[in-house]
C-alpha positions, 0 to 999 in steps of 0.5 A: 500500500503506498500509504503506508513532536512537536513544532511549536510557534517559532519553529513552524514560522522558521519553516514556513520561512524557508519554505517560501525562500527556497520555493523558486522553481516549480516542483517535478511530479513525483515531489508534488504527488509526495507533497499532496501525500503528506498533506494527507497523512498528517490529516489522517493522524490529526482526525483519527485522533480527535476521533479516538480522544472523543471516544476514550477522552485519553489526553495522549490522543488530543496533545497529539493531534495538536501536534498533527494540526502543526505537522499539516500546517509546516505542509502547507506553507510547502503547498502554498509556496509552489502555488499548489491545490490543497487536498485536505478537507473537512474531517474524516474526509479525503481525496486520497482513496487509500488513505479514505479506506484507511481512516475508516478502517482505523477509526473502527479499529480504535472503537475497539478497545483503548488499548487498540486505539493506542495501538492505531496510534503507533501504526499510523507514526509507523506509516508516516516514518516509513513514507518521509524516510521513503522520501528522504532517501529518495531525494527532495528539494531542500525546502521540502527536506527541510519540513519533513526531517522535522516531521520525521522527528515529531512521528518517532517521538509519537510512536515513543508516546503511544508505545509507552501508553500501551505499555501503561496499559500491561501490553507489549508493542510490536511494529506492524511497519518498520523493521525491528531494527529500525523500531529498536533504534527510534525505540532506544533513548539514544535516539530519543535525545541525539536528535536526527544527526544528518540535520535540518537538510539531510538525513541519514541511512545505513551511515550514508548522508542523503541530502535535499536536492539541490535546486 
């Protein structure tokens, strides 16, 4: 399936900054389609949490989702830059048929059990950790690398806060996307307080830096 923390106010006026100064040229497809893509999978994760908080009235669920509604508003200022349509919509509502099919599987899920809906939680970090580090590695413009390694960021450390949520609950957590090394190494405090070590314009796999695009 392709489909597959926290900026807070100066951080997000320093992306939406650098968004606009790098934005000078226009997007190739496959950068637009990825773009679009997290626009939506931050909408996803904001709404199933607001649906999940409604339910179970968890604190975790809606602290994130404040989280999410920064992660989507970082995605915009990339959308607004290159003069791009915005997909997002109103709640629950998506142009993105996989992801539609997938919030709805979600929610359901999350209807569940408590310890379900947190379990939907860390699947849904999982995904969006599996997709920007697609798209890292993958090359992006500066701009745009810029954004998602800090969206990057903010999803370990959401998955950190809903596996310690689960195991609050007396229940263990195993990836249902990511590799366990990679689940072991988000996972491990080390990487809870080195931060992303490639910075603001790369990231890093296997030991080799990936960096934007030059434009």
């Amino acid at each position: 399936m392709k489909t597959t923390m926290k900026i807070a106010g100066a951080a997000a006026l320093m992306l939406a900054t650098s968004a606009f100064a790098f934005a000078d040229t226009a997007l190739d497809s496959e950068d637009a389609e990825s773009i679009t893509l997290m626009r939506e999978e931050e909408k996803l994760a904001r709404d199933v949490y607001l649906a999940l908080y409604e339910l179970w009235g968890v604190p975790v669920f809606d602290r994130i989702a404040d989280s999410e509604q920064r992660h989507m508003d970082a995605v915009l200022t990339l959308i607004d830059a290159y003069e791009m349509e915005d997909p997002a919509g109103s709640p629950g509502v998506f142009q993105n048929e996989d992801l539609q099919g997938l919030y709805d599987t979600l929610v359901a899920r999350g209807s569940e059990s408590l310890v379900e809906a947190l379990r939907v939680g860390a699947l849904i970090e999982e995904v969006d950790i599996a997709d920007l580090d697609h798209a890292l590695v993958a090359g992006v413009p500066d701009d745009v690398a810029v954004v998602y390694d800090n969206l990057l960021n903010g999803s370990e450390s959401h998955l950190r806060a809903f596996v310690s949520q689960i195991e609050r609950q007396g229940e263990e957590y195993a990836p249902e996307i990511l590799s366990q090394e990679q689940y072991d190494a988000i996972s491990s405090e080390e990487s809870a307080q080195r931060g992303r070590a490639a910075g603001r314009t790369g990231h890093e796999e296997g030991g080799r830096r990936i960096v934007g695009r030059d434009r």
